[in-house]
N, C-alpha and C positions, 0 to 999 in steps of 0.2 A: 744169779748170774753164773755162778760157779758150776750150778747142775747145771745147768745148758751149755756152756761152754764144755762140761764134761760127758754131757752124752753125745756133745756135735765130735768131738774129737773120737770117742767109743764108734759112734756112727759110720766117720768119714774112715777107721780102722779096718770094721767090717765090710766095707767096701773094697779096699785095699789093701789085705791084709800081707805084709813081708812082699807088699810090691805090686802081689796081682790081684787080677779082680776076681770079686765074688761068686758064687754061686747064678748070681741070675746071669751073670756072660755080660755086665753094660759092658758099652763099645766105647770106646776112645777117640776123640781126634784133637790131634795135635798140630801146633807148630808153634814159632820161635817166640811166640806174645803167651799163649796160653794152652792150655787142657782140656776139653769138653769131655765130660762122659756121660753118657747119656744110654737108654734102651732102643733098640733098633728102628723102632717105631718113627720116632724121635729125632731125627737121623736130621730132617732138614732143619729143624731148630737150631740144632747144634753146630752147625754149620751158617746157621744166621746171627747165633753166637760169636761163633770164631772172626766172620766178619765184619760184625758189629762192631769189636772190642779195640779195634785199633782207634778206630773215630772217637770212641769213645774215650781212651786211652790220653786220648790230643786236647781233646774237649778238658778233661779233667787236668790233665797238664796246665793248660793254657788258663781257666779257672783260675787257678790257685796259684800257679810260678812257682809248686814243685815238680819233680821228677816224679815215674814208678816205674821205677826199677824189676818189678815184681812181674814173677810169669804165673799168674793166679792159676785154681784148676777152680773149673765151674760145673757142677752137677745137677744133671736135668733133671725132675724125677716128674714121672707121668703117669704120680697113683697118689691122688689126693689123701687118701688113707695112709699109704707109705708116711708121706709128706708130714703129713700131722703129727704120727709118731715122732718123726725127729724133730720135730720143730716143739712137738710139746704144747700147741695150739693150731685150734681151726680158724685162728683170723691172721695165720702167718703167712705171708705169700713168697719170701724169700729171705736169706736169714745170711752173713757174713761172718766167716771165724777170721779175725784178721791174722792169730796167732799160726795158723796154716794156711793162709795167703788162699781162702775155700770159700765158696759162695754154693749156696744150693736154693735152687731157684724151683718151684712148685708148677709147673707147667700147665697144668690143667686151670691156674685161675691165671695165666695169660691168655685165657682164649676170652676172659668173662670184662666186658667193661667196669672200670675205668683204668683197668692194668694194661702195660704192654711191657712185651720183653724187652726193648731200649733200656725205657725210663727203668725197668724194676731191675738191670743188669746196670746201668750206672749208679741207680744208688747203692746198689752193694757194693760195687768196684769204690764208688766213692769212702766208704767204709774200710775199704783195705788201705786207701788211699791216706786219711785222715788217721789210723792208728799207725802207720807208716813210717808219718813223720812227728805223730805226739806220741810219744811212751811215757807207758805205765799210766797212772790211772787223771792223769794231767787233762784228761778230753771227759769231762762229763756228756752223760747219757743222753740229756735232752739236747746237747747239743753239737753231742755226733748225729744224733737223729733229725735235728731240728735246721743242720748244714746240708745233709745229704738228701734231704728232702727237698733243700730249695735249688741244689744244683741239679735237680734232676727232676724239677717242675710240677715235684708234689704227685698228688692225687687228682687229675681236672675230676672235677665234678659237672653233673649237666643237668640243670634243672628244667 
């Protein structure tokens, strides 16, 4: 747990390192809820991001009967290879550092069924959401995972 949470933090660093961005140029967009950054490419995702996340935001709210407070930053990355590296596995689709309010989302397996960018942006935000308001180590694993999965309707499968 600790090496992961320590290379997502190294990771999200070299991204931003004393402020600005890296070497590859990701681009930015902002406003008063949250942070996209994403590669140029990429551009209308991130912007389907941005406007996703308020609903999303209400939904989660409304869910639970708490607040978030929180203007998360969300990283798009649209290089399954990249992806893997930071994730540190090939069956990670999107991954939540609650401790920097960070979500980085794997773009390329949004395009592949039974993923979509809603559901796989609410269950991380729900993860920001849920360590939020449990601190410290008070929210076991299976069942931060096992809450965020159901507010956010799972995996449909289709047989």
């Amino acid at each position: 747990m600790f090496k992961i949470l320590f290379l997502a933090i190294y990771i999200f660093l070299l991204f931003f390192p004393a402020g600005t961005l890296n070497a590859d140029e990701m681009e930015v967009l902002t406003n008063r809820n949250l942070a996209v950054y994403f590669d140029s490419p990429v551009r209308s995702a991130a912007k389907e991001v941005a406007e996703m996340y308020p609903k999303i935001k209400v939904e989660l709210e409304s869910t639970f009967g708490w607040d978030l407070p929180l203007n998360p930053s969300v990283i798009l990355i649209n290089n399954s290879r990249r992806f893997e590296m930071m994730a540190e596995s090939p069956l990670t689709v999107a991954y939540a550092v609650p401790t920097r309010n960070l979500v980085v989302i794997d773009l390329t397996k949004m395009r592949v069924n039974p993923f979509s960018l809603e559901n796989t942006l609410k269950h991380e935000i729900c993860h920001l959401l849920l360590h939020y308001h449990i601190k410290g180590h008070n929210l076991p694993r299976w069942l931060d995972e096992g809450v965020c999965q159901w507010v956010s309707h799972g995996i449909p499968i289709s047989l």
